[in-house]
Wavefront OBJ file of the C-alpha trace (Angstrom):
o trace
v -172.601 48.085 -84.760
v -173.113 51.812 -85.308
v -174.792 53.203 -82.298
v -176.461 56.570 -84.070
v -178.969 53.465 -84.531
v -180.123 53.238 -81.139
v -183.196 54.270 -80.529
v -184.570 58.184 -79.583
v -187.950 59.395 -78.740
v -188.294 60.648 -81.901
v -189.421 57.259 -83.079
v -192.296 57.693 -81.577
v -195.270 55.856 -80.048
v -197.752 55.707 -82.479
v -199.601 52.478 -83.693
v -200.908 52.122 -87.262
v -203.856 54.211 -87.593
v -206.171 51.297 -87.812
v -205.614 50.321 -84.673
v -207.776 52.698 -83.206
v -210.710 51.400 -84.519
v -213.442 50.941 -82.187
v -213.314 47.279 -82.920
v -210.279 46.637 -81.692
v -211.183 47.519 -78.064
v -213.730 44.556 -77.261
v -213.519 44.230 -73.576
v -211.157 41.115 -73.255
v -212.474 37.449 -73.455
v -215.107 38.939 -76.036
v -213.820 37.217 -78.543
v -215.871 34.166 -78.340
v -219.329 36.294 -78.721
v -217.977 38.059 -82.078
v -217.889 36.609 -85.447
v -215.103 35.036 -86.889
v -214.056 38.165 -89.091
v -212.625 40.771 -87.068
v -210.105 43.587 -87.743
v -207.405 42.330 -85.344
v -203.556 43.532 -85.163
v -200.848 41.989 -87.250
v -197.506 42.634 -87.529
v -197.972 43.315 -91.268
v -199.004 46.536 -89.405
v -196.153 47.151 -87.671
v -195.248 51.485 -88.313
v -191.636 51.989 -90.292
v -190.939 53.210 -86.803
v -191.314 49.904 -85.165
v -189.822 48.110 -87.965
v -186.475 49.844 -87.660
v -186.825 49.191 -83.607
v -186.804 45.485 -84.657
v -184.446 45.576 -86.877
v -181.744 47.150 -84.795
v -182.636 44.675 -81.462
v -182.191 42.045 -83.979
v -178.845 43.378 -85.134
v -178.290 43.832 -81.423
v -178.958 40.332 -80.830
v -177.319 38.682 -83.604
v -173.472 40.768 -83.366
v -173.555 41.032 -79.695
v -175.124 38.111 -77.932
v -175.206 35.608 -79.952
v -171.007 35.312 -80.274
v -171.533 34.761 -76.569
v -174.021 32.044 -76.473
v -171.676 29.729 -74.865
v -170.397 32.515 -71.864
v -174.140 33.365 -71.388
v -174.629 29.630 -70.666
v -172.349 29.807 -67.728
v -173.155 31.720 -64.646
v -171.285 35.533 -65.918
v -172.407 38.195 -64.097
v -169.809 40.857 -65.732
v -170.747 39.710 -69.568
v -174.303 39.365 -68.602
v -174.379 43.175 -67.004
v -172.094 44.190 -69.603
v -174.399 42.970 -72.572
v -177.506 44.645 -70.655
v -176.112 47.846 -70.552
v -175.017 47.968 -73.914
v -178.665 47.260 -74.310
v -179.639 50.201 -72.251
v -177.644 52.468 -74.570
v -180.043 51.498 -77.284
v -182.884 52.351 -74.974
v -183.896 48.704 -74.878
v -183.891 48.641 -71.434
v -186.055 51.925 -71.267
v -189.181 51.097 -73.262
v -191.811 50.813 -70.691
v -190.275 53.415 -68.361
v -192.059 56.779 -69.011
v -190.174 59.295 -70.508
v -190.284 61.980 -67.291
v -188.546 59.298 -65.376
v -185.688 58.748 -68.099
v -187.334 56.030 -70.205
v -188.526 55.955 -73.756
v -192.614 55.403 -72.735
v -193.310 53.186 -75.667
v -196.115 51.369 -76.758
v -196.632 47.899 -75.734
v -196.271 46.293 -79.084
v -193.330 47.654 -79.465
v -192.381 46.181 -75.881
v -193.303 42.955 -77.110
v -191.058 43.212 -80.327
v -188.231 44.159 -78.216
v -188.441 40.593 -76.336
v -189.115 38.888 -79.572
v -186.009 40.186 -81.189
v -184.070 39.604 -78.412
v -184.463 35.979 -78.840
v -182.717 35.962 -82.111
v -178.850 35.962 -79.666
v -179.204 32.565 -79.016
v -178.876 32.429 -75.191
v -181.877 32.636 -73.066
v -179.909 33.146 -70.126
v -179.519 36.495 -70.800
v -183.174 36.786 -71.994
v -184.320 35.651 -68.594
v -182.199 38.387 -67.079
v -183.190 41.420 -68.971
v -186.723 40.063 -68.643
v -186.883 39.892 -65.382
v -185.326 43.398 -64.997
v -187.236 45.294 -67.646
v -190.649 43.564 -66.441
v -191.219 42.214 -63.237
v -188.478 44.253 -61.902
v -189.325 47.614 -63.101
v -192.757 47.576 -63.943
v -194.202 47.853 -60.311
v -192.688 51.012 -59.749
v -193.630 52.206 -62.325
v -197.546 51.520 -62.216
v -197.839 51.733 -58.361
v -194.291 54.049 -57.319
v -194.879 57.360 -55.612
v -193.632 59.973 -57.772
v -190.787 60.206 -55.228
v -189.737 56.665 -55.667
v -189.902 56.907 -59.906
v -187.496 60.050 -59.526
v -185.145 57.890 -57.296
v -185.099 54.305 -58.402
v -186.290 54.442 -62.223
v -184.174 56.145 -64.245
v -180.944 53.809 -62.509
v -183.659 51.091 -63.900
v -183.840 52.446 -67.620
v -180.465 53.195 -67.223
v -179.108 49.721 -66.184
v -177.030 51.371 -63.631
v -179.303 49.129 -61.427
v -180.417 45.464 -61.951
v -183.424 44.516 -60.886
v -185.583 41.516 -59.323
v -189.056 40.415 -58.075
v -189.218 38.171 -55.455
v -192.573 36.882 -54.317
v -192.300 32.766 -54.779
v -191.665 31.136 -51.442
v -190.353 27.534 -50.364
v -193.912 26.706 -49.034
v -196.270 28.256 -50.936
v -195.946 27.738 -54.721
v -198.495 28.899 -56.971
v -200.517 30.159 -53.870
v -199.624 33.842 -53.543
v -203.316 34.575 -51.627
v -200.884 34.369 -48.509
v -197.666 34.316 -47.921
v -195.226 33.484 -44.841
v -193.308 36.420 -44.997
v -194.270 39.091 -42.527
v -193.703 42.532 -42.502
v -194.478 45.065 -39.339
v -193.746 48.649 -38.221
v -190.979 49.092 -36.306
v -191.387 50.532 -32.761
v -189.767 54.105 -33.906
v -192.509 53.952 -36.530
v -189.756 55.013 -39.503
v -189.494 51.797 -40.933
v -190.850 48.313 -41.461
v -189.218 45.052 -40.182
v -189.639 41.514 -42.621
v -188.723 38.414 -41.718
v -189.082 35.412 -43.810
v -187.458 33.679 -46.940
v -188.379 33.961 -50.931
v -187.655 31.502 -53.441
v -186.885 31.326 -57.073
v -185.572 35.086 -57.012
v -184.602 35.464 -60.688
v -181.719 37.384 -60.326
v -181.430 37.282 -57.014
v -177.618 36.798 -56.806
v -176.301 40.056 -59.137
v -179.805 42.483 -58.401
v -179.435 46.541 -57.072
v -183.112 46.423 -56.017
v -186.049 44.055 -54.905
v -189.544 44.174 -55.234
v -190.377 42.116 -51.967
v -193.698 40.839 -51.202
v -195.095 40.181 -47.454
v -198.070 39.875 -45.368
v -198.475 43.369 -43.113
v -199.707 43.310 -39.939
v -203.090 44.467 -39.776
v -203.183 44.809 -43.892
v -202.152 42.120 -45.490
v -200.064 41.059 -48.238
v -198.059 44.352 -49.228
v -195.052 45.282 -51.680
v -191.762 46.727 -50.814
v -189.213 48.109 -52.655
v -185.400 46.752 -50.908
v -182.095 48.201 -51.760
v -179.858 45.487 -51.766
v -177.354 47.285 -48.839
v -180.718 46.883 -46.518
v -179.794 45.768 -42.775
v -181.520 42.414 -42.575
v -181.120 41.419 -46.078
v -179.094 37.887 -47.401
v -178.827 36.451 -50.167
v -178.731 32.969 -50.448
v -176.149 30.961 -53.063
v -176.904 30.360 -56.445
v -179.037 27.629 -58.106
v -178.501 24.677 -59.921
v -180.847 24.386 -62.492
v -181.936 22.253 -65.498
v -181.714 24.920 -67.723
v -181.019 29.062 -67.918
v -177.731 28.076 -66.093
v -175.839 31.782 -66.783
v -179.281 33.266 -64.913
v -179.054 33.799 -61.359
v -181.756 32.739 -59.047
v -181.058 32.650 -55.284
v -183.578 32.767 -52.318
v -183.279 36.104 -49.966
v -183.415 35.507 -46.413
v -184.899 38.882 -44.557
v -184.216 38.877 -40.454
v -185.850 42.144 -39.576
v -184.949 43.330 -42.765
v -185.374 46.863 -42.055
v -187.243 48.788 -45.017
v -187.312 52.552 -44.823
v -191.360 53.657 -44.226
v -191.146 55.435 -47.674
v -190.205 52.677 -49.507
v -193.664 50.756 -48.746
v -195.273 50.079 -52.380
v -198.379 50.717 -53.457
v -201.132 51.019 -50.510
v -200.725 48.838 -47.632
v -202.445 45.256 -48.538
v -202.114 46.222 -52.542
v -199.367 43.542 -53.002
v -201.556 40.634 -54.675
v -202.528 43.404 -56.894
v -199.438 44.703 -57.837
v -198.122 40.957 -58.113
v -200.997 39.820 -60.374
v -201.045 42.888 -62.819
v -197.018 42.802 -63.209
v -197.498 39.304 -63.949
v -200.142 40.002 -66.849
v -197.293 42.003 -68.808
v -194.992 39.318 -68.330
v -197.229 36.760 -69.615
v -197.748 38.253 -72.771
v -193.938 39.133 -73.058
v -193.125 35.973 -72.200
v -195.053 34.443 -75.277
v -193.217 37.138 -77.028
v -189.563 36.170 -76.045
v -190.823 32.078 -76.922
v -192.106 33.568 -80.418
v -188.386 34.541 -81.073
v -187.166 31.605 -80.139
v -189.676 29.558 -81.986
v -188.461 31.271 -85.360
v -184.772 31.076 -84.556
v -184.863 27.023 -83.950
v -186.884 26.558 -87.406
v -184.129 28.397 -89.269
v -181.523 26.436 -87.270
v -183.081 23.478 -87.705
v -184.077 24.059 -91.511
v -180.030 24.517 -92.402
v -179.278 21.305 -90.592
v -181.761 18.786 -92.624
v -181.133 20.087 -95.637
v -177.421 19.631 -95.316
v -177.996 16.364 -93.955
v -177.968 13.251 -95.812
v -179.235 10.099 -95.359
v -180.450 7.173 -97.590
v -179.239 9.365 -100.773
v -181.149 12.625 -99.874
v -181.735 15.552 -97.604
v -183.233 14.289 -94.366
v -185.870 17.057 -95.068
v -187.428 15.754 -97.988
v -188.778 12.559 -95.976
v -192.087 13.271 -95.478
v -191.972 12.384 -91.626
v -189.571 15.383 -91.339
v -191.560 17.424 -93.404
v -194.768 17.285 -91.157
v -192.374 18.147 -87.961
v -191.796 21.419 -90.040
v -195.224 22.315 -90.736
v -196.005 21.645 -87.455
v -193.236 23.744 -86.065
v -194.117 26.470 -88.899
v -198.098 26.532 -87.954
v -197.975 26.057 -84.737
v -195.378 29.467 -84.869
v -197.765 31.460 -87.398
v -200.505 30.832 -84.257
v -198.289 32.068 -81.837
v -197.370 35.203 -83.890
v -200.888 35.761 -84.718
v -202.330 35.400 -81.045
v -199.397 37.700 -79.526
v -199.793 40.878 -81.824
v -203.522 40.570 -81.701
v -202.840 40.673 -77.984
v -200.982 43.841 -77.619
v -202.722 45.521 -79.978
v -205.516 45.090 -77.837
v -204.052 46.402 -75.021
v -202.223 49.365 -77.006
v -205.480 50.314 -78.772
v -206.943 50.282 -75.239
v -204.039 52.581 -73.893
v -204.275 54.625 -76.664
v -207.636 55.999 -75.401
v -206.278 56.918 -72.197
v -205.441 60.611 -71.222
v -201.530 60.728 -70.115
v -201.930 63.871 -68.394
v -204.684 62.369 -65.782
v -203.357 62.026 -62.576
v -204.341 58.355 -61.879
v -203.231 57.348 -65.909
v -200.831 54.530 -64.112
v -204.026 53.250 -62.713
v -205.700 53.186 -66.082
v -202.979 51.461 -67.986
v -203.133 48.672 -64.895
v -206.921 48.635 -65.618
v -206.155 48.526 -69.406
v -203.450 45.381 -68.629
v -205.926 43.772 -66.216
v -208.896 43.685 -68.914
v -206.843 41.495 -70.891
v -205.949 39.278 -68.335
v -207.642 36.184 -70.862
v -205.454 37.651 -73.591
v -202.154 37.722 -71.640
v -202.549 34.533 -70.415
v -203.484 32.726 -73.789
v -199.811 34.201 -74.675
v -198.207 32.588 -71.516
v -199.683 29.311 -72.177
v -199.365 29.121 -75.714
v -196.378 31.001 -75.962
v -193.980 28.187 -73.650
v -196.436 24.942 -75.153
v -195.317 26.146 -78.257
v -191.857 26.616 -77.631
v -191.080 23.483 -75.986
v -192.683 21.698 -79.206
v -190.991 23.343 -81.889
v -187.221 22.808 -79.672
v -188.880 18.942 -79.210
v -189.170 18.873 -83.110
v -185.868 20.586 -83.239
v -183.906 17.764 -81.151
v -185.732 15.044 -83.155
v -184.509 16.461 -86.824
v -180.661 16.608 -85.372
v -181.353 13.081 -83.770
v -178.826 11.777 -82.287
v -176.617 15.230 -82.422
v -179.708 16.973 -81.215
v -178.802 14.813 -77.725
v -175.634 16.712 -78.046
v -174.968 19.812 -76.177
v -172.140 20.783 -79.044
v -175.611 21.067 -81.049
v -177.886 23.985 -80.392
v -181.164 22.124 -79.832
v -180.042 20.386 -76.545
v -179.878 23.708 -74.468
v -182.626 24.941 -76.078
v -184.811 22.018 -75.175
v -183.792 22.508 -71.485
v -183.506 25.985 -71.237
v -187.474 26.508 -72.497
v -188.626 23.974 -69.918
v -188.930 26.694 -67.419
v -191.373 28.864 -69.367
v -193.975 26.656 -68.425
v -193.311 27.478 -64.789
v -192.317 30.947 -64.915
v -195.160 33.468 -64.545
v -197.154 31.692 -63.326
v -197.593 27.423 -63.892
v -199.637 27.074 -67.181
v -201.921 25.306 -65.039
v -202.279 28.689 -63.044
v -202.828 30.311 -66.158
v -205.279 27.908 -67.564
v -207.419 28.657 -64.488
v -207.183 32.396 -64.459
v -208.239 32.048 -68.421
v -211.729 29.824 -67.275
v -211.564 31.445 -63.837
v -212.034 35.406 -65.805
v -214.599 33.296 -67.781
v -216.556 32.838 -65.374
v -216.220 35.922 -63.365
v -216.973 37.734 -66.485
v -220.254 36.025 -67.454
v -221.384 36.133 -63.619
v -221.012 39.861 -63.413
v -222.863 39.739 -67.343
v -219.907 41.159 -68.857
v -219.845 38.354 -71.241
v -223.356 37.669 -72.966
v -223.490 34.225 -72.747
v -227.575 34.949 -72.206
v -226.847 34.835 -76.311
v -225.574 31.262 -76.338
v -228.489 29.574 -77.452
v -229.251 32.273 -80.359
v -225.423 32.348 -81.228
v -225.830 28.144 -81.233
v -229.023 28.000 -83.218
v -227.871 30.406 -85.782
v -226.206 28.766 -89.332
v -223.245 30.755 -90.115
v -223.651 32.282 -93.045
v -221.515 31.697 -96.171
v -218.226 33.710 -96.866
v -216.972 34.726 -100.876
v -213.140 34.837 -99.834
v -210.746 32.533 -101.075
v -210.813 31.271 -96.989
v -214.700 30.575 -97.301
v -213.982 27.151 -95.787
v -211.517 28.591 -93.297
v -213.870 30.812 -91.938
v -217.095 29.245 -91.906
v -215.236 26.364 -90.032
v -214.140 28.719 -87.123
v -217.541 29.773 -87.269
v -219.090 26.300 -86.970
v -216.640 25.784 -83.927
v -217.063 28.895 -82.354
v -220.938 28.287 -81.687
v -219.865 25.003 -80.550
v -217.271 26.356 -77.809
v -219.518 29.359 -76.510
v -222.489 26.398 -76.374
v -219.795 23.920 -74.212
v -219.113 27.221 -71.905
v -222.491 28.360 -71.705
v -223.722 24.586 -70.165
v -221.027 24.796 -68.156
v -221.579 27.663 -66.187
v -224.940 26.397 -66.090
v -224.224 23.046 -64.695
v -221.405 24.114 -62.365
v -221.991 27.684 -61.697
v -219.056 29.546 -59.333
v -217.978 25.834 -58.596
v -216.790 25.708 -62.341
v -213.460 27.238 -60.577
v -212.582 24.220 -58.988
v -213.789 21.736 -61.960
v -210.399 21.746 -62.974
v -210.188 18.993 -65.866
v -213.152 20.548 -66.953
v -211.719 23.909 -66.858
v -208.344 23.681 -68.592
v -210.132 22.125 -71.588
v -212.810 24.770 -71.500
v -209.563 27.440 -71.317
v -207.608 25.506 -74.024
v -210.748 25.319 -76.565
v -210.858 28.861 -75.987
v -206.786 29.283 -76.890
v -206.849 27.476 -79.466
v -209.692 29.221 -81.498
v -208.247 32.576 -79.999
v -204.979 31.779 -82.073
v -206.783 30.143 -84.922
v -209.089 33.158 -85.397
v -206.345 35.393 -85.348
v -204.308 33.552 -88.058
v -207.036 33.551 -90.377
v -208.197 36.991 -90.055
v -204.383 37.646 -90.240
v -204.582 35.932 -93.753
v -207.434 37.726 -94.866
v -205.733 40.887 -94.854
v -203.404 39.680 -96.765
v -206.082 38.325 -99.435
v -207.778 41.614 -99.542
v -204.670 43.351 -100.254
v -204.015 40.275 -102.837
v -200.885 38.986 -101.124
v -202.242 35.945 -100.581
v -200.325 33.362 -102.513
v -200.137 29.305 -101.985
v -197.569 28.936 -99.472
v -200.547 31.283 -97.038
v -203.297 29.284 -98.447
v -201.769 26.071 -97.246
v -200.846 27.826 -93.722
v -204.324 28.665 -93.450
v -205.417 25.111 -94.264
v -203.021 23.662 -92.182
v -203.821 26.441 -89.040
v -207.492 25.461 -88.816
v -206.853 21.852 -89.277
v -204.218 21.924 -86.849
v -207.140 23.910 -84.361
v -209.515 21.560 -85.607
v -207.305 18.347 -84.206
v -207.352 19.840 -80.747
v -211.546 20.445 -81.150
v -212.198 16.702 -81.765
v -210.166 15.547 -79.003
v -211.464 17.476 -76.103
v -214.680 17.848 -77.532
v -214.895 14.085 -76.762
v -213.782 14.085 -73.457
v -216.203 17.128 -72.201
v -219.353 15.732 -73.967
v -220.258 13.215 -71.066
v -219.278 16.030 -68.754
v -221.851 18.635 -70.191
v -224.139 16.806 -72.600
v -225.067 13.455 -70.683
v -227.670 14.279 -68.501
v -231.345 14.527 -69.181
v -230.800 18.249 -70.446
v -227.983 17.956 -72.227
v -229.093 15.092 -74.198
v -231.630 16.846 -75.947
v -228.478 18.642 -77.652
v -226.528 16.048 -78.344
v -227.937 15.163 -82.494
v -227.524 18.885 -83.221
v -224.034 18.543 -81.571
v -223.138 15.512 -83.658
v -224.717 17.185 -86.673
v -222.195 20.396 -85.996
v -219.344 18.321 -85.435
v -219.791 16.446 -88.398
v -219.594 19.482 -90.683
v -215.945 20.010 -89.872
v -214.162 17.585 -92.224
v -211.057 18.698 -94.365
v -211.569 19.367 -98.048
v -207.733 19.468 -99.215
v -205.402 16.684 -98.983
v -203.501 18.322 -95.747
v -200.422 16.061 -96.779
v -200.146 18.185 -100.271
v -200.151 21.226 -97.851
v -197.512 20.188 -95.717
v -195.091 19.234 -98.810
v -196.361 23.025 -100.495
v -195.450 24.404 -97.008
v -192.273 22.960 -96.252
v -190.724 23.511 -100.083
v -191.125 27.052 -99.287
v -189.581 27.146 -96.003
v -186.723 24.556 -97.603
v -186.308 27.077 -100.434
v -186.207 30.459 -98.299
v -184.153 28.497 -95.547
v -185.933 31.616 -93.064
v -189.070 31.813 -91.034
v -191.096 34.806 -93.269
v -194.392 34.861 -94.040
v -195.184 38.561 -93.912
l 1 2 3 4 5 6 7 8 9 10 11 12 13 14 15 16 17 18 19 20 21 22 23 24 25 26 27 28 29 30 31 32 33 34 35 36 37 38 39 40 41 42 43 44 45 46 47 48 49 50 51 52 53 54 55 56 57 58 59 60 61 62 63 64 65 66 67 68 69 70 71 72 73 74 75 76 77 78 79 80 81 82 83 84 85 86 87 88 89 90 91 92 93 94 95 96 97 98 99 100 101 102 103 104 105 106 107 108 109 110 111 112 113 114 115 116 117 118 119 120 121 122 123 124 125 126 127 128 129 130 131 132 133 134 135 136 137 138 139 140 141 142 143 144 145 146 147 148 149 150 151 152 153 154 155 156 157 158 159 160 161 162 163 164 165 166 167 168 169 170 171 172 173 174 175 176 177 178 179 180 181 182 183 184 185 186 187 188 189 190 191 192 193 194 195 196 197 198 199 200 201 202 203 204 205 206 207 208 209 210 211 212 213 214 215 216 217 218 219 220 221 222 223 224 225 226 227 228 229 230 231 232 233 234 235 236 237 238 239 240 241 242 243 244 245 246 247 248 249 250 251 252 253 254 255 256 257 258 259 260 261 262 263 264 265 266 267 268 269 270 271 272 273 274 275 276 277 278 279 280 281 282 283 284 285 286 287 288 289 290 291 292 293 294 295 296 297 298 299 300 301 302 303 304 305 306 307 308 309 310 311 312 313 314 315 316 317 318 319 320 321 322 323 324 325 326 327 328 329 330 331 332 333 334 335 336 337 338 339 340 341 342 343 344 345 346 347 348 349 350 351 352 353 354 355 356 357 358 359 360 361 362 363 364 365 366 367 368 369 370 371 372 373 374 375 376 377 378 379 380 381 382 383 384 385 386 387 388 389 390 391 392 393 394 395 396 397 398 399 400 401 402 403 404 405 406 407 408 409 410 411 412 413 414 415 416 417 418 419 420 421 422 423 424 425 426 427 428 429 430 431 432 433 434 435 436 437 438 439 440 441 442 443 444 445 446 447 448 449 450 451 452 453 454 455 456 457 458 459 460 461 462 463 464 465 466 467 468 469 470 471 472 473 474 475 476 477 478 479 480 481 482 483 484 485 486 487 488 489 490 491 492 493 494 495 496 497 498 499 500 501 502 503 504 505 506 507 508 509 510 511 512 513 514 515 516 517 518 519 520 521 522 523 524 525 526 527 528 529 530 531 532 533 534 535 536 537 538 539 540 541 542 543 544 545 546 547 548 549 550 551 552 553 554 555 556 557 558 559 560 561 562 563 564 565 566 567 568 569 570 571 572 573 574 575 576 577 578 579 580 581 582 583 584 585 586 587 588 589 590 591 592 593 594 595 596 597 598 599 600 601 602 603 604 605 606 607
């Protein structure tokens, strides 16, 4: 692979132009109070720039990792490193590091393209690892570092001279990061600060240069450190044995008076949750980026092996039982896609406003991330849910071979099981999506005051080829903001801890997010008369697919919100609404129009 491909500053930053429409910075979760129709981000947008980024991490990918798959699978530090700084020579491991500091200070979609491409190697062992070091590893320094610690520690980080690792999880504590065992306090020569205490789950913990350590400081709270890994006080504990993402190492770190020079304190004193929650928000959305890659790589996979297989006299792909695994792998996917880049482009067009040469622009790009906190988590969550379907699917088609770890699907079936863990449990995430709800409506941020017009309003009719598509989001929408609005009504703050409630008031709001996004996605295509059948039948089959969702937890919230002496006075206009959203297509005529195409292409495309 030639290597006057990798990638220079020259390529720029820049997003397409109309992504700095005024539209496309909505405050985040403000989806739900606009129409249907918005001008949202694609990656039909995607600048030649980008486009050749992608093309050369797939390259990447595809010559260099993926004829290690099997090494990768296995605990290797010296491939592993190896691989990543071949990686770095391409600047993939410098994207989010500013340029003053030796990175290539690139825009977030382009971030997110970088761990989608990545996926296409085939071994998300070593997809863990560079995550963890390009994101949770790197990122804190970056938004939160003293200019003193960028100049020292980040361009080793862009560089992959140094690996890099998080480590706030602890034995004890979970999910609850609010407090943490760990202590930290100054030492009695006042030069440096003494923790004691033990962290979990340290993803890359065994082969990692540097630590971003979290701990509760006396008198401040919970604070973040940065620890070298030659630190007096500092052990690291053996390796893992996991279900899956077996060539990653995770350790715990035991710290006894691990002594951490005063000038390495990150952040303010008591700033850790912060700095834990907003490095968190990029992974998230990453995260769904990196299972997006994955998503398309075990449809192609899995495409080659039922067409090649026989049984009963034919390809196992032309029974119709297989064929609605693919459109569901193939939707499901198109959602994904659709919800990820309209996320970024969010948070890039929200960037993009920013002034670089402010002295507190870190602080604005961690306000920027921390807007779409909704967003990033609606990646998270869908992003893994996703994944672990589609590899599900996967081992189903191989059957019995798909049991088979000489076949691919088996490792990826256990290997994804972690995503819904990592980053934060999707439960976690579910909350902080109904949770920023809430807060955002309390503080009036989100005009729910408008429910009852937005509910009592008909949606108007659309001439598009997607009329139906459209006016059915629209017809759900009302019906989602009206189920939120009673909510907060009924509950108010103690809607946080109304948990069942919650995660299906947070997964209504996902799955129209995505569903939104795809058909808006679709109807840029139309205008620009793209649209052919194989998009018309992913558009049927994306709302459908939204709609299936709708009906089920629409059934289990409606005694919840719509039983008392209130709510029943809603409940004929709510059958009335639901009872407008009824398919008019055959959706099995979809699914065989679908699946020819993919069956014919043999590649996940749809651009």
């Amino acid at each position: 692979m030639s290597r006057e491909l990798a990638i220079t500053r020259d390529l720029g930053t820049g997003q397409a132009d109309a992504k700095t429409d005024s539209t496309r910075t909505a405050p985040g979760g403000t989806f739900l109070v606009a129409p249907v129709v918005v001008p949202v981000f694609t990656r039909e947008m995607f600048t030649a720039e980008q486009r050749e980024i992608e093309r050369l991490v797939r390259e990447f990918a595809r010559e260099r990792i993926w004829p290690h798959r099997d090494e990768l699978g296995e605990l290797d530090r010296e491939l592993t490193i190896g691989l990543l700084r071949e990686a770095a020579e391409l600047g993939l491991t410098a994207v989010d590091v500013p340029e003053e500091h030796g990175g290539m200070g690139l825009d977030k979609t382009t971030s997110a393209l970088v761990a989608e491409a990545l996926s296409a190697g085939g071994s998300a062992s070593w997809v863990v690892t560079f995550s963890a070091h390009v994101g949770i590893g790197t990122l804190p320094i970056v938004f939160f570092g003293t200019e003193a610690q960028k100049r020292k520690y980040l361009p080793k980080l862009a560089s992959a001279e140094w690996l890099a690792a998080y480590a706030l999880s602890e034995a004890g504590r979970g999910s609850d990061v609010t407090t943490l065992d760990t202590t930290a306090r100054l030492s009695e020569d006042g030069e440096a600060y003494l923790l004691n205490g033990a962290k979990q789950f340290v993803t890359n913990g065994g082969w990692a240069d540097l630590y971003i350590v979290f701990a509760m400081l006396e008198g401040s709270g919970n604070t973040a450190f940065i620890v070298e890994r030659d630190f007096e006080g500092l052990e690291v504990a053996a390796e893992e044995h996991k279900l899956g993402i077996k060539g990653s190492s995770t350790t715990a770190l035991n710290l006894d008076d691990l002594r951490v020079p005063k000038e390495n304190l990150l952040g303010e004193p008591g700033q850790g949750l912060g700095i834990a929650l907003n490095s968190l928000n990029v992974g998230r959305y990453k995260l769904g980026a990196s299972d997006l890659g994955g998503c398309k790589r075990l449809v192609e996979e899995a495409v080659d092996y039922a067409v090649e297989r026989h049984q009963f006299g034919q390809p196992i792909a032309f029974f119709e039982a297989v064929r609605k695994k693919f459109a569901d792998m193939l939707v499901r996917t198109y959602l994904l896609d659709s919800a990820i880049y309209r996320s970024v482009g969010l948070i890039d067009a929200r960037i993009s406003g920013l002034d670089p040469d402010q002295s507190d622009h870190a602080r604005q790009v961690i306000n920027a991330l921390e807007e779409y906190a909704i967003e990033a988590s609606i990646c998270k969550v869908l992003g893994s849910e996703t994944m672990f379907r589609v590899a599900d699917h996967g081992v189903q088609i191989y059957g019995g071979y798909g049991f088979s770890e000489e076949y691919p699907m088996a490792r990826a079936y256990r290997d994804c099981r972690i995503d819904r863990i990592f980053e934060g449990t999707n439960e976690i995430n579910r909350m902080a999506i109904y949770g920023y709800f809430l807060k955002k409506v309390l503080l009036e941020e989100l005009p729910l005051r408008d429910a009852e017009r937005i509910w009592s309003e008909e949606p108007r009719a659309f001439d598009s080829r997607l009329a139906w598509e459209i006016e059915t989001l629209e017809v759900a929408r009302r019906l989602i903001v009206k189920c939120l609005f009673e909510a907060v009504s009924l509950f108010g703050q103690d809607l946080r801890n109304a948990q069942i409630l919650g995660e299906d008031l947070a997964d209504l709001a996902m799955g129209y997010y995505a569903a939104s996004a795809a058909v808006n996605r679709l109807l840029q295509l139309d205008e620009k008369h793209a649209l052919d059948s194989t998009h018309r039948a992913l558009a049927r089959l994306a709302v459908a697919t939204f709609l299936e969702d709708l009906f089920r937890i629409l059934y289990r919230v409606r005694p919840v919100l719509f039983s008392d002496a209130y709510g029943r006075r809603f409940q004929e206009e709510l059958d009335r609404r639901v009872n407008r959203l009824h398919l008019p297509f055959d959706p099995t005529r979809e699914v065989r129009r679908l699946t020819d195409d993919l069956y014919r292409r043999r590649v996940y495309r749809f651009e």
